[in-house]
PASEBA-1860 file (N, C-alpha, C; in nm, 3 decimals):
! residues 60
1> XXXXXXXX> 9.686/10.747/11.456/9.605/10.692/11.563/9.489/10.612/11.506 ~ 9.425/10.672/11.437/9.319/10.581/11.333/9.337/10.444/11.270 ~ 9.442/10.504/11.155/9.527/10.320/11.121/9.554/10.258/11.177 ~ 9.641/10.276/11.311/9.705/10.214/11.419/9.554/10.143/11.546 ~ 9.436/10.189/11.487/9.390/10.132/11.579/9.366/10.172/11.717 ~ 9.400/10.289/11.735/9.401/10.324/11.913/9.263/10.417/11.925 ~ 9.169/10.395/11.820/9.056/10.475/11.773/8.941/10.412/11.718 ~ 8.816/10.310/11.786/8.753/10.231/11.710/8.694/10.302/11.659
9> XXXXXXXX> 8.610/10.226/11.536/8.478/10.314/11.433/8.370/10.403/11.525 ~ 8.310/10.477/11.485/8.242/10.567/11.542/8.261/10.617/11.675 ~ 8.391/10.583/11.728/8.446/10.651/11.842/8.415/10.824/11.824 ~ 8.412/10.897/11.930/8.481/11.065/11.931/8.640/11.057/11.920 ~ 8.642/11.153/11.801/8.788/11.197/11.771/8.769/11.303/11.863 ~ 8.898/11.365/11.865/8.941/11.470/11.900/8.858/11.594/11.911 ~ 8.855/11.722/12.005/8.827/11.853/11.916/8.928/11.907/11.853 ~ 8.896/12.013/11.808/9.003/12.122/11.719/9.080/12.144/11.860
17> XXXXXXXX> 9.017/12.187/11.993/9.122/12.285/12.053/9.214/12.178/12.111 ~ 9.132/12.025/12.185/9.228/11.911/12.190/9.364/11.874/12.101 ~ 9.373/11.892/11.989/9.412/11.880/11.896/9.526/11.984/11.888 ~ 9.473/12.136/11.855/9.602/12.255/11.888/9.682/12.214/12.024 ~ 9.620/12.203/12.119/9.724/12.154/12.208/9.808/12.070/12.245 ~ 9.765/11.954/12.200/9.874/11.817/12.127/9.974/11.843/12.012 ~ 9.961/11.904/11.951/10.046/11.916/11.804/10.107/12.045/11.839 ~ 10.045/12.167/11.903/10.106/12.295/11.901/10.114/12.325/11.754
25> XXXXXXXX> 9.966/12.358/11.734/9.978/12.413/11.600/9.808/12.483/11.599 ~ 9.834/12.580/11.495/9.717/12.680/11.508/9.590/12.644/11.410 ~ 9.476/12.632/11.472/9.316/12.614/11.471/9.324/12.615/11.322 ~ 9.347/12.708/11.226/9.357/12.713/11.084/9.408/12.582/11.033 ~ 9.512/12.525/11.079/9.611/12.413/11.015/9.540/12.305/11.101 ~ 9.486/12.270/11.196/9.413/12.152/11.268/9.262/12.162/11.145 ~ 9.198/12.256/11.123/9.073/12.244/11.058/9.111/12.232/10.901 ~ 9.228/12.258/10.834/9.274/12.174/10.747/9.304/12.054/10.703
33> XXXXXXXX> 9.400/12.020/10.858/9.393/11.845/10.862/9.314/11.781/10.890 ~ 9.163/11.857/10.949/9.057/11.735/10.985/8.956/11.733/10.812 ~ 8.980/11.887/10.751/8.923/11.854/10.583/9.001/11.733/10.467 ~ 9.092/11.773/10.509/9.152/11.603/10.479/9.119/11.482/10.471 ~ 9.137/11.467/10.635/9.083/11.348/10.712/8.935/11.302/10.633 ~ 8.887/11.410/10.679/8.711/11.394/10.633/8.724/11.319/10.478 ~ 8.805/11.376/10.361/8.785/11.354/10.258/8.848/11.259/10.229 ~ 8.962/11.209/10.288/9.001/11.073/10.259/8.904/10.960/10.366
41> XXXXXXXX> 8.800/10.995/10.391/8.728/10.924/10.477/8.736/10.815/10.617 ~ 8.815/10.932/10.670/8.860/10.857/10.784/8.812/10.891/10.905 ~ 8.743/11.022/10.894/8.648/11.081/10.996/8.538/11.107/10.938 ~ 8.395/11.123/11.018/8.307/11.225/10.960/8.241/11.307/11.090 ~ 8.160/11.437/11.031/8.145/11.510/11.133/7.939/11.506/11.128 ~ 7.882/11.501/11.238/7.752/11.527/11.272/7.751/11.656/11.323 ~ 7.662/11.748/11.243/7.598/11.846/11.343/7.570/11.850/11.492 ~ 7.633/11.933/11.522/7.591/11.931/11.675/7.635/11.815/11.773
49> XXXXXXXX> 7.726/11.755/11.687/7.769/11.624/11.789/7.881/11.598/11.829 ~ 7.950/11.614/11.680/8.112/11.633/11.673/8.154/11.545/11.566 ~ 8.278/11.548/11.599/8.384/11.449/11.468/8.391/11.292/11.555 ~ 8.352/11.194/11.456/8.381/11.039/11.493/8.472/10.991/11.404 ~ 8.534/10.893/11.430/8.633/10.800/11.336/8.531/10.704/11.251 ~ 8.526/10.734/11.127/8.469/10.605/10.997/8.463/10.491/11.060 ~ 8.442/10.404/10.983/8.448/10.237/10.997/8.553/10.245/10.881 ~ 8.637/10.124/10.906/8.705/10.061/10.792/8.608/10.058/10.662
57> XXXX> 8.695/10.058/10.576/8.636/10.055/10.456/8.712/9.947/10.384 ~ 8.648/9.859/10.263/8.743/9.733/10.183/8.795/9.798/10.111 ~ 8.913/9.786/10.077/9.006/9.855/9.944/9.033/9.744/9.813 ~ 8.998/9.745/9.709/9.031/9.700/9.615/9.158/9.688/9.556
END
């Protein structure tokens, strides 16, 4: 959804429980894939605010 665009920069992603219920998969394995996400920098999370989608980044 991110690559593809259906998600601009600093949009709200998803929550965790949004998320378990789309995929049907359990809170443990959604907060895995968003540590991921985070670290390949495609989301980041604010205190108290929630998870947003990055900005593009240039790739070399």
């Amino acid at each position: 959804m991110i690559e593809d665009s259906d998600l601009s920069a600093h949009a709200r992603f998803h929550s965790e429980s949004e998320l378990k219920e789309k995929f049907n998969v359990s809170v443990p394995t959604i907060r895995m894939a968003l540590k991921e996400l985070i670290h390949e920098g495609l989301i980041y999370r604010e205190h108290g605010r929630g998870t947003f989608v990055s900005p593009p980044t240039v790739k070399r």
